[in-house]
C-alpha positions in Angstrom: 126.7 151.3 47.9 128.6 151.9 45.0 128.5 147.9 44.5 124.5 147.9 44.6 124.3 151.0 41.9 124.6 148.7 38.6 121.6 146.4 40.0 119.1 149.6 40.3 120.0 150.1 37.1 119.2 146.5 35.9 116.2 147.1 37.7 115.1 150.3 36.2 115.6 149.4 32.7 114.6 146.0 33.0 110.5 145.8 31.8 108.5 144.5 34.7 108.0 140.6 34.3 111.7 140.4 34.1 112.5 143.2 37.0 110.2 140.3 38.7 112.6 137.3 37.4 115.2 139.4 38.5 114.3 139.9 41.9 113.1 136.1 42.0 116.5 135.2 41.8 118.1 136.8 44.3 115.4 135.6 46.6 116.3 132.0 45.2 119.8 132.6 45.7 119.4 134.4 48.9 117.1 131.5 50.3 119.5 128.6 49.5 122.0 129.7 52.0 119.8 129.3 54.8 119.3 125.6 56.6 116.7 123.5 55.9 115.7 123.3 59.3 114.0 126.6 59.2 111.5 125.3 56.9 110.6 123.4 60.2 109.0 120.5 58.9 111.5 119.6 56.3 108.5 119.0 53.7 108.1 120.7 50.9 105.1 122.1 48.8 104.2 121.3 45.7 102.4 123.9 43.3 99.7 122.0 41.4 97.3 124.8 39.6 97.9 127.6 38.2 96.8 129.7 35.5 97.0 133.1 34.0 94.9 135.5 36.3 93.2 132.7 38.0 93.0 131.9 41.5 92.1 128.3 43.1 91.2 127.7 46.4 89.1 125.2 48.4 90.3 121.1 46.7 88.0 118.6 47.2 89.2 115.0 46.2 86.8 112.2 44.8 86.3 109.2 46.8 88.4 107.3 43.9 91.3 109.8 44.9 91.7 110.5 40.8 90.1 114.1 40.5 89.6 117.5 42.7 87.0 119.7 42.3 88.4 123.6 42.7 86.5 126.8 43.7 88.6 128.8 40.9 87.9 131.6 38.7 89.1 135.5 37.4 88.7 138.7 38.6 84.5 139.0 40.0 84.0 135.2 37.7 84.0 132.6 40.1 83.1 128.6 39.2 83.6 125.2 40.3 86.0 122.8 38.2 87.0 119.2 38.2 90.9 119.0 37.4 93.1 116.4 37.9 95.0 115.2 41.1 97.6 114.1 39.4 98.5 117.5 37.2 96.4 119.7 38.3 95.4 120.2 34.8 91.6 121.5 34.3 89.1 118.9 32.9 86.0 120.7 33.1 83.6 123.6 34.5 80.9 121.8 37.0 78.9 124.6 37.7 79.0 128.8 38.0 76.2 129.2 40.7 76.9 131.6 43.1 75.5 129.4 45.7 77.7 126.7 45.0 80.9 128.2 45.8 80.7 127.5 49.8 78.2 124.1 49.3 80.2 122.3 46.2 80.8 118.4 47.6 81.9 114.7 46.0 78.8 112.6 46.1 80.4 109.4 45.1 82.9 109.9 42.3 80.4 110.7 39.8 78.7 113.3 40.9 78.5 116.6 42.4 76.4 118.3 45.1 75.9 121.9 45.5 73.3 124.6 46.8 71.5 126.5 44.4 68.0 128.4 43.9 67.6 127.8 40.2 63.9 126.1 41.3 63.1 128.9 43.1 63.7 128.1 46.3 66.9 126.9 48.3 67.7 123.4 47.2 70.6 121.0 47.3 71.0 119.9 43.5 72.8 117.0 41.6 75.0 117.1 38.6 77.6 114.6 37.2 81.2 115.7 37.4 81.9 116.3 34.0 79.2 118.9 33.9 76.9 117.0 31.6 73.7 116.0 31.6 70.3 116.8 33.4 70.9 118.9 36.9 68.6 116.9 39.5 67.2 118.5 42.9 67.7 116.5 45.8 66.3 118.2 48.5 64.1 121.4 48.5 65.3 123.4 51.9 63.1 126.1 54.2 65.3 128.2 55.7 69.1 129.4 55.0 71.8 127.2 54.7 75.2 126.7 53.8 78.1 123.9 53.4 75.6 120.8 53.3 76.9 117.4 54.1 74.6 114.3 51.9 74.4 111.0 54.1 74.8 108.2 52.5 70.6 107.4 53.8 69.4 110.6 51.8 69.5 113.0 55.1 71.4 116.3 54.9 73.3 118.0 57.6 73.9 122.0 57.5 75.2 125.0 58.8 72.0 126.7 59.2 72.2 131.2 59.2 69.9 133.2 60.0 68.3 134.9 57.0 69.9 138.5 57.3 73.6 137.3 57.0 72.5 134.6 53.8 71.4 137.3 52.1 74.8 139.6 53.2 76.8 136.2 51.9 74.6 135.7 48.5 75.9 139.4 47.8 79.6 138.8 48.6 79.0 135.9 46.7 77.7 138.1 43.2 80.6 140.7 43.8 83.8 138.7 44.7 85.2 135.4 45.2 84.6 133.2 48.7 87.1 134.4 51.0 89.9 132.9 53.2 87.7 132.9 56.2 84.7 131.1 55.1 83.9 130.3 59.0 83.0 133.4 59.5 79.6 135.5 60.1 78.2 138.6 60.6 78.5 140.9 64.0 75.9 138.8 66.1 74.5 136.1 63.7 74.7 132.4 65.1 75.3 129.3 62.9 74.2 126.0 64.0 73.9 122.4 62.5 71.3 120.5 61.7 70.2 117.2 60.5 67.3 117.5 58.5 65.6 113.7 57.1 64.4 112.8 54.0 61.0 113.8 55.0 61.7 117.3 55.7 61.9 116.8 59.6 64.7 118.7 61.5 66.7 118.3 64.3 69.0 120.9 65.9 72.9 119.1 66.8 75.2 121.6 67.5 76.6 125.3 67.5 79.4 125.4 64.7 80.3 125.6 61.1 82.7 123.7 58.6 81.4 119.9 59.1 83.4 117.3 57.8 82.3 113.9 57.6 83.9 110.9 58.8 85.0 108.0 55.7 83.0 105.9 57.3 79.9 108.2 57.3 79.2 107.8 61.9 80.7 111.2 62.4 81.1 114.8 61.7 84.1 116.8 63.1 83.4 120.5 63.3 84.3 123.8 64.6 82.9 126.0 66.9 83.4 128.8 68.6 84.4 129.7 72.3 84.5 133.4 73.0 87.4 134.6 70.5 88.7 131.0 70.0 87.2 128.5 67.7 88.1 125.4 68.8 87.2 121.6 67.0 84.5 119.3 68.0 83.2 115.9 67.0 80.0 113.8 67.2 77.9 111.2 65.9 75.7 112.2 62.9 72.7 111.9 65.9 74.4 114.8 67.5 75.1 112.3 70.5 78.4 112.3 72.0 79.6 115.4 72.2 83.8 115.9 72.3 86.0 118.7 72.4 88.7 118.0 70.1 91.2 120.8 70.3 91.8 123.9 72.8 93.8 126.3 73.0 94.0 129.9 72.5 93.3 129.5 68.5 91.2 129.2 65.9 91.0 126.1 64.7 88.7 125.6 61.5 88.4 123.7 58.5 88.6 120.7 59.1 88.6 117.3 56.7 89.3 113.7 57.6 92.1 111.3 55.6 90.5 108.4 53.8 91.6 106.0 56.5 89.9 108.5 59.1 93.4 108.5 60.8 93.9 112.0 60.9 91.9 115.2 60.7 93.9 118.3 58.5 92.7 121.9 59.8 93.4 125.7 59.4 94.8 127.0 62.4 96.8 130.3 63.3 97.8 128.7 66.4 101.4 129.0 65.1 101.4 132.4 65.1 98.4 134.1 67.0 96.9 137.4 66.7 93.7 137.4 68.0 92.5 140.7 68.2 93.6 141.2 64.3 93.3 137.4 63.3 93.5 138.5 59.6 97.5 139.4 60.9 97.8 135.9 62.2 99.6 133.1 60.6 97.7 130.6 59.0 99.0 127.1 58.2 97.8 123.1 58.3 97.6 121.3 61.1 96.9 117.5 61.5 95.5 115.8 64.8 94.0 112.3 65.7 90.1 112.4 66.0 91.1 110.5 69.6 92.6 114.6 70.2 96.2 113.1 69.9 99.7 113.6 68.1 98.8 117.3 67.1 101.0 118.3 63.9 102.1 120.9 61.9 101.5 120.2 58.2 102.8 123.4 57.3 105.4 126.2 58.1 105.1 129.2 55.7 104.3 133.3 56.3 101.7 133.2 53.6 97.9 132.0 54.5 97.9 128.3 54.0 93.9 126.6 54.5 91.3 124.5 53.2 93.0 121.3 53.2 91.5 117.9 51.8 93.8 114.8 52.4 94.1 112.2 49.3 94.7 108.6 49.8 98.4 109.2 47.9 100.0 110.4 51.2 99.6 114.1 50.1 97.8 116.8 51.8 96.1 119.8 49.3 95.3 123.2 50.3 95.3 126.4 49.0 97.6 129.7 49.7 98.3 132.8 48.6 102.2 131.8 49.2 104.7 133.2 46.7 105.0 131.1 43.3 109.2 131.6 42.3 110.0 132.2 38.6 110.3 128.0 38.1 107.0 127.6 39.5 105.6 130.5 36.9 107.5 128.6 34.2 106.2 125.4 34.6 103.1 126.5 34.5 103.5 128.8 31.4 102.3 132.0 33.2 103.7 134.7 32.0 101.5 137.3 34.3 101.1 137.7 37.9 100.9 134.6 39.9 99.6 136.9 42.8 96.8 135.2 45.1 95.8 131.8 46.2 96.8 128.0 44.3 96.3 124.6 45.1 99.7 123.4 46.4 100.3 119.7 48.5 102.4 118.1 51.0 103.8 114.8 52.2 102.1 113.7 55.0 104.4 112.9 58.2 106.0 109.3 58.0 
């Protein structure tokens, strides 16, 4: 005790940011006693963003594997950027709708696709990735919808809502940043996807929510859930045959295909499951075959680890609210908090 007494003095004197180096420390020191076989996979994370204030969540790589666009912002300021994959460092703001922050997609590696209601209705809307030029509307949508996928004919398919819990999201939208669990709806409200042709005409696929579509542009992997479980699905972009993916006792969500369509990356808390209290669960990447083989577990932290994308360099991105150490801060030249959720990556397995 009388050993410890000089550090709590450090520690009181010491102004805040470097009571918080401090206390970095001994957690560094602390930690590199410990095996590296309780980091489980024996991979580890890479921070790539991060700025003062700022949080960055949701990475979505161009085709051409060269940029990422980020759901990022300050505070109640939330917009979309373009950065680069191989720094992380911001190029340029794509768009501040509110709508776009759960509908922001690569169409090509030009431009960008997002929903909006700047022409007075629901729309999915064009603009290049560097944020310049003319904004174009693709498609003008009757109903409510959110995270649209663009075929490569012109056809769209969506998570359709029903128009009570759009209007609850639009609002969460206008107050605060999108969440962690962006699979989510309202007490009793259903999400379902559609396909919905150039000409307006729509057909109903599937329960579900979070559709990813396959490189090749035949399939769309999904989730959807099974009493408290959400579980993954796949099918042709026709809505024909129908396959259960994962299931277990889980939520599985999120999901995103590799550019080879070899692997499928999703959030899970199947690692460490609490599902009457899911936000108490522990959330980290997964990887599985789309033949439902070879499950894997990307990741092994305590923090919420999610919305992965997988880039063509043998790296998987994702965002967490893990804890950034005093190098981490450093290189980035943040002096403040480093609190909330970054875009980190990780080796794919061998």
């Amino acid at each position: 005790m009388i050993r410890a007494l000089p550090l709590i003095a450090v520690l009181l004197l010491a102004t805040p940011a470097d009571a918080e180096d401090l206390l970095d420390w001994l957690e560094e020191v602390g930690q590199s006693g410990k095996s590296s076989a309780s980091q489980g996979s024996g991979r580890e994370a890479v921070l790539l963003t991060m700025e003062n204030g700022e949080f960055e969540m949701y990475p979505r790589i161009s085709p051409d594997g060269k940029y990422l666009l980020v759901h990022s912002g300050k505070r109640n300021k939330a917009l979309i950027t373009r950065r680069s994959l191989e720094n992380g460092d911001l190029l340029n703001v794509v768009t501040d709708d509110k709508l776009a922050l759960d509908s922001f997609a690569w169409h090509g590696n030009e431009a960008v696709v997002f929903l909006s209601e700047r022409g007075g209705d629901l729309g999915i809307w064009s603009v290049a990735s560097d944020g310049q030029g003319a904004v174009h509307r693709l498609h003008r949508l009757t109903g409510a919808f959110i995270q649209p996928l663009v075929l490569d004919d012109g056809s769209l398919i969506a998570v359709h809502v029903e128009e009570k819990q759009v209007k609850y999201q639009y609002k969460k939208y206008r107050s605060q940043a999108l969440g962690f669990a962006n699979w989510q709806a309202n007490s009793g409200k259903t999400t379902r996807l559609l396909h919905i042709d150039k000409s307006g005409v729509v057909k109903g696929l599937a329960a579900g929510v979070n559709p990813s579509l396959s490189p090749d542009g035949e399939k769309v992997v999904f989730s959807m859930q099974v009493g408290r479980s959400w579980h993954l699905f796949m099918m042709h972009v026709d809505g024909s045959e129908l396959i259960q993916l994962t299931n277990d006792r889980s939520i599985d969500v999120q999901p995103s295909w590799s550019p080879d369509g070899k692997w499928i990356a999703f959030t899970s808390n199947r690692g460490g499951i609490h599902m009457k209290a899911p936000s108490k669960s522990n959330w980290d990447i997964w990887m599985i075959h789309p033949d439902g083989r070879n499950l894997t577990r990307l990741t092994h932290d305590d923090a919420r680890d999610g919305g992965a994308a997988i880039a063509a360099n043998g790296r998987v991105y994702f965002h967490s609210d893990r804890k950034v150490n005093r190098s981490e801060r450093k290189a980035h030249e943040v002096n403040g908090s480093a609190s909330g959720f970054h875009i980190w990556s990780v080796a794919l397995p061998k």
